[in-house]
N, C-alpha and C positions, 0 to 999 in steps of 0.2 A: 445411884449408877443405873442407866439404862440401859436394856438386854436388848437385842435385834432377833427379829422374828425373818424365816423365809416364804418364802409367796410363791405358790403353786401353779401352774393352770388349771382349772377344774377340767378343761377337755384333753388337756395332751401329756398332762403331768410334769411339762417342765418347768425347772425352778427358776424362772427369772428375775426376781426382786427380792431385795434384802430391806428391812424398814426399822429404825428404830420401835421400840415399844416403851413406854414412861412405866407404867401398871404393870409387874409379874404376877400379878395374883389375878386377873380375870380369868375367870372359867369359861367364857365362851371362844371360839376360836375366830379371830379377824377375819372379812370378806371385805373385797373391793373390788372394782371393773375394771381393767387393766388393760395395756397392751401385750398381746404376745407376740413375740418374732416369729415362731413356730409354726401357729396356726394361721400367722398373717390376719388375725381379727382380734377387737375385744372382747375380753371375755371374763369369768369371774374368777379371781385368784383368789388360795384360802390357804390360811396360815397351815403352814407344811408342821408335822410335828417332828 
């Protein structure tokens, strides 16, 4: 069973993206370049804890 992680902005803090995740046990936390509505740019989103 796969768990869903949430997706941050790194600049404005908002949580825009929900993603499944296959692997609960990695210890590092996800990054990706994303759209934000927010900031109206992309930008880097990091798994929210």
């Amino acid at each position: 069973m796969s768990g869903k992680i949430t997706l941050c902005c790194d600049r404005c803090g908002a949580r825009n993206y929900v993603t499944p995740v296959g692997d609960k046990k990695t210890t590092t936390r996800f990054t990706v370049k994303k759209f934000c509505s927010q900031c109206n740019s992309h930008t880097e989103h990091k798994q929210s804890i």
